[in-house]
N, C-alpha and C positions, 0 to 999 in steps of 0.2 A: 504494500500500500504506500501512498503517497508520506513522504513527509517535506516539511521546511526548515528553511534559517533565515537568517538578516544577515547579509554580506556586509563586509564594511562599506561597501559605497550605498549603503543604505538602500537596499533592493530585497523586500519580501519573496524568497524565490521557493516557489511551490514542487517536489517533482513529482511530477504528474503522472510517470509514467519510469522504468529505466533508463529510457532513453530522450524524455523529453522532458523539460523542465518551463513553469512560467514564472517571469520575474515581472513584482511591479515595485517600481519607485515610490518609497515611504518615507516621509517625514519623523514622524516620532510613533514610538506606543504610546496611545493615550492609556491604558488598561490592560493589566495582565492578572490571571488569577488561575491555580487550580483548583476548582472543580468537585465534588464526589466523582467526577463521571468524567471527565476532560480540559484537554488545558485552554480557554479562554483568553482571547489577546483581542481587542481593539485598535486598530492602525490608523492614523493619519495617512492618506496617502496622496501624493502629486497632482495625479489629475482624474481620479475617480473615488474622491470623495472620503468617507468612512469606511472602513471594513472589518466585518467582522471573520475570526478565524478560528476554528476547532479542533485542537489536535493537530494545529498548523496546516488545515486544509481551508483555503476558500471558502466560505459560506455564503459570505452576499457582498456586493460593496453600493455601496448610493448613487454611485452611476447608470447600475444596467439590474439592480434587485428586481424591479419591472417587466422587466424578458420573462422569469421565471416565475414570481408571486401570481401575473396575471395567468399564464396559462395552466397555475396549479389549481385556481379557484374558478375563472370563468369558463373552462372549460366543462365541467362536471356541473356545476349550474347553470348553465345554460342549456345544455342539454336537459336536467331532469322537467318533467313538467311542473312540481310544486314542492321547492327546495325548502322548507321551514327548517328545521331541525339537522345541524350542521356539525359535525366533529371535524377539529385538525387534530392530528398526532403529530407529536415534536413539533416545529418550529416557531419555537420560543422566542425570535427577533421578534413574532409577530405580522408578519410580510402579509401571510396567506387569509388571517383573520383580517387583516385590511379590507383588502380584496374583498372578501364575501360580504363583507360591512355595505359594497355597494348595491346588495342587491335587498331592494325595501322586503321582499316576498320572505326572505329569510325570519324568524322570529327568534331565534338562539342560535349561537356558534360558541360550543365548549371548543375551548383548548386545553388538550392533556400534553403538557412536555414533563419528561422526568428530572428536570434539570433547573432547578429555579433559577440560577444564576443566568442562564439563559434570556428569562424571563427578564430578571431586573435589567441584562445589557440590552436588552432591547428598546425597553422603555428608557434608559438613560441615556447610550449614546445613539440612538437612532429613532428617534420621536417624529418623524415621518412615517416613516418603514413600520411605527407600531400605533400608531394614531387610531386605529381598529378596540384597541384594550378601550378607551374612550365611551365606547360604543355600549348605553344602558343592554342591550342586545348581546356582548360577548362576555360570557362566563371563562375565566381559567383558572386550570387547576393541577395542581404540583402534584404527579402522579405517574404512574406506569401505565402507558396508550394500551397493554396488551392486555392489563388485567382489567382496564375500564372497558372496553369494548367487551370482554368476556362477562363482564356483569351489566350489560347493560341490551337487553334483547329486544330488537324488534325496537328501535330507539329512534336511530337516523333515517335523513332520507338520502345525504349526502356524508362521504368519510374521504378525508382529505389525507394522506400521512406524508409528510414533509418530514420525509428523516434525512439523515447524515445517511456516507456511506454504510454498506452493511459490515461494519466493523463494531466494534465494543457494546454499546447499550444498543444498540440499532440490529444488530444481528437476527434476534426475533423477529423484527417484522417483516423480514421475506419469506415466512416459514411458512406453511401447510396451516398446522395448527392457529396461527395469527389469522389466514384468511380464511378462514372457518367460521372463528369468532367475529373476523368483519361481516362475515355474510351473516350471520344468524343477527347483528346488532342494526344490520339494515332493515327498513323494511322496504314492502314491494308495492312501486319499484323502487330500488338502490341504486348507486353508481361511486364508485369505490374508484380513486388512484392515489398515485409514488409515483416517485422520481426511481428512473430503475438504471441510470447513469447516461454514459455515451456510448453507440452503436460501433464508435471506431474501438474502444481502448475496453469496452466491456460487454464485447457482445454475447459472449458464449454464457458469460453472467444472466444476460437479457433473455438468452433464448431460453436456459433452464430457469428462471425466474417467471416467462409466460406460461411454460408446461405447470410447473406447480400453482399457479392463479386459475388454470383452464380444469385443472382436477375439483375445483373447486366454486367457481361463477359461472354465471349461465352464459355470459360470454365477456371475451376478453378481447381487446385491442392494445397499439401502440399509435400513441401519437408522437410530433417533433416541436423542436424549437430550439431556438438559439439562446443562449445564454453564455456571452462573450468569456467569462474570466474560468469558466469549468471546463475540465478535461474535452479537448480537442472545440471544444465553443458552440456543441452541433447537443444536446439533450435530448433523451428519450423519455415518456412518460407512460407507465400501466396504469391501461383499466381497466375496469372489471365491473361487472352490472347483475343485478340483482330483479329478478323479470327482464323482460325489456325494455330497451330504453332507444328513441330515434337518435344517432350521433349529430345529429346538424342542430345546431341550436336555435332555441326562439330567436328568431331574426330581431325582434323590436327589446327582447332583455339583452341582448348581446352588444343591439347599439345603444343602448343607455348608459352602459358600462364608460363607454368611450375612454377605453383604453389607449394606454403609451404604447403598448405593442400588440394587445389581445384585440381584435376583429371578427365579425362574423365570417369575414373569407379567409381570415388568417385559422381559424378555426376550423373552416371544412377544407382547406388545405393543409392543417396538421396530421389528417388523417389520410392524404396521397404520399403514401411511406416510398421512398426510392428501393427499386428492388431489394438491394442488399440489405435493407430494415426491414423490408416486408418477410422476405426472409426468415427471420428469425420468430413470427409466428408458424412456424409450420413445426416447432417444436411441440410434442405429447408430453405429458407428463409418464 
């Protein structure tokens, strides 16, 4: 797995890969902490803002959080017909609860991240990216996404999980038994996604990661999107739905939204995967 340093010429340099590495020009740490769970750093950086970083991986910066927050959130709401009742798992910035904040139809959106301290950096040094906590409408709560979903049946209509890589506390939520519990905590219909990495640097990841979601949802896709500062800049996202659900979204909630990067044609072209992505649903479990 990845990890980082700070070079002396002040360059947060990520490696991404063996053989590939991303370096961004930083200013100072504003914040460092360990964690129960991970090591925590805040960056000042040059010319993309704040960044937050986990275990010295990239997590979001304030320049491009908007690539990924929007199509974690308005993608699965827009699709479902009548989204009230919303869970995120992990991400504790806050980004994703934003996001769902715009849509009036929602009546609650819990957040369960395990990690408080997540929480308080979010609300402290990125009070844009979590403007959503604000929101009489979002409940959060310091807690385990896998055992809350396990106790909570037949609850949501939409389930968000914005995890970290599937390393350390994140590990369970690409499991069998996780999307079990997501499916039984949905009700019908559902619509279930994650972030399930990059197509270039994680795919054989992506493709057994579809097979175990398809053993389990009444049906599963992948969609795309960019998000410039993560592994190769190109993002894959699972879904997974609980009855059926039309993937093309309400055309008039989708343009309300009026997103910095989310569209309604940006959205039913998330879903024309270039062969080599389409690919990797053809994986069984």
């Amino acid at each position: 797995m990845s990890e980082s340093k700070q070079t002396e010429d002040q360059y947060f340099t990520e490696q991404q890969t063996p053989f590939r590495r991303l370096g961004l020009r930083v200013k100072e740490l504003l914040h460092e902490e360990q964690t129960d769970y991970q090591a925590l750093k805040v960056w000042q950086t040059t010319d993309l803002g704040r960044m937050l970083t986990l275990d010295d991986l990239v997590q979001l910066t304030e320049a491009d959080d908007f690539t990924y927050h929007e199509m974690m959130a308005h993608v699965p709401l827009t699709m479902h017909p009548a989204p009230r009742r919303c869970l995120v798992i992990g991400g504790g910035d806050g980004g994703v609860v934003t996001e769902v904040m715009r849509h009036p139809e929602v009546e609650r959106c819990t957040l369960v991240d395990i990690d408080e301290a997540v929480i308080r950096a979010g609300k402290t040094w990125f009070p844009r990216v979590s403007s959503g906590y604000q929101d009489p409408r979002a409940e959060i709560i310091v807690g385990d996404g896998i055992l809350h979903v396990r106790e909570h049946v037949d609850t949501y209509d939409a389930i968000m999980c914005d995890s970290t890589d599937p390393i350390g506390p994140a590990v369970g939520l690409f499991a069998t038994d996780f999307y079990r519990s997501v499916y039984a905590s949905m009700k019908s219909p559902g619509v279930f996604n994650q972030q399930v990495g990059s197509p270039f640097y994680a795919a054989e990841f992506i493709r057994q990661t579809v097979a175990v979601a398809r053993s389990v949802f009444d049906s599963v896709h992948l969609y795309v999107g960019a998000v410039p500062t993560y592994p190769g800049g190109y993002w894959c996202y699972l879904l997974g739905t609980k009855g059926q659900i039309d993937l093309r979204p309400d055309l008039a909630r989708a343009a309300a939204v009026q997103g910095k990067y989310y569209s309604a044609g940006v959205h039913q072209g998330a879903f024309q995967l270039p062969p080599f992505v389409a690919a990797l649903l053809s994986a069984r479990a």
